[in-house]
C-alpha positions as CSV (number, residue, x, y, z in Angstrom):
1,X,-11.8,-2.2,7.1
2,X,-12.2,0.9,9.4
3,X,-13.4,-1.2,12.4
4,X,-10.2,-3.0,11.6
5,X,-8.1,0.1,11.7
6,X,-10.1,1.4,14.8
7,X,-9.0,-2.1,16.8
8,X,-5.6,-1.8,15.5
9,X,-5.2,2.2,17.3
10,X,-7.3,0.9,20.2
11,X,-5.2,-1.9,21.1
12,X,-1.8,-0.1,20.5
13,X,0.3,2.6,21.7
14,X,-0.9,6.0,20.1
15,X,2.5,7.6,20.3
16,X,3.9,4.5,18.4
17,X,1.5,4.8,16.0
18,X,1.6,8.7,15.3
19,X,5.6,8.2,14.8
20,X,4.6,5.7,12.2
21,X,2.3,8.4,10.6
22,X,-1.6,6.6,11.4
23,X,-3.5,9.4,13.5
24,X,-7.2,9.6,15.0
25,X,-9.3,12.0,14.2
26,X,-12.8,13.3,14.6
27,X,-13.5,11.8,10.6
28,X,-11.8,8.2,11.7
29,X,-8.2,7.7,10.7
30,X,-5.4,9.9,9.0
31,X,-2.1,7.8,7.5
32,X,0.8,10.0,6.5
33,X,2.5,8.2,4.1
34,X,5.5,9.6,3.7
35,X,5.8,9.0,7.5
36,X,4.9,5.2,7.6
37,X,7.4,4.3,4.7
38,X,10.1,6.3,6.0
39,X,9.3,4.2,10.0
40,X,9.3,1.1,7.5
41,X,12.7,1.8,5.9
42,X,14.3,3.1,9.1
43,X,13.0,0.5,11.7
44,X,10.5,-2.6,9.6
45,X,10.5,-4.7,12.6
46,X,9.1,-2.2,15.0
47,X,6.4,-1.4,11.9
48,X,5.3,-5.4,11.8
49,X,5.5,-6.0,15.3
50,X,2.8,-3.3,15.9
51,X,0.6,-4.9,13.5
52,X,1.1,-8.2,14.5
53,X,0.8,-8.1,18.3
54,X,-1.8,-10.0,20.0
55,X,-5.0,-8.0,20.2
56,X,-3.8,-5.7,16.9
């Protein structure tokens, strides 16, 4: 699942993601919870079109 996660910040914009709460760091990956529910409640079809563009 972490290779998965590591494509998925590869192949998209950082800044997107960070605003959605999912961060690199030195140990791998950081998700903010609070953060990514609150980008799913305010804008869900930015959140799944992130996760479901080609490449992602």
């Amino acid at each position: 699942m972490h290779a998965e996660a590591g494509q998925v910040i590869d192949g998209a914009d950082a800044k997107a993601l960070a605003q959605m709460g999912i961060t690199r760091t030195n140990d791998g990956l950081t998700l903010n919870v609070a953060t990514l529910n609150a980008a799913i409640a305010a804008t869900p079809d930015k959140v799944a079109q992130l996760f479901s563009a080609p490449g992602t």
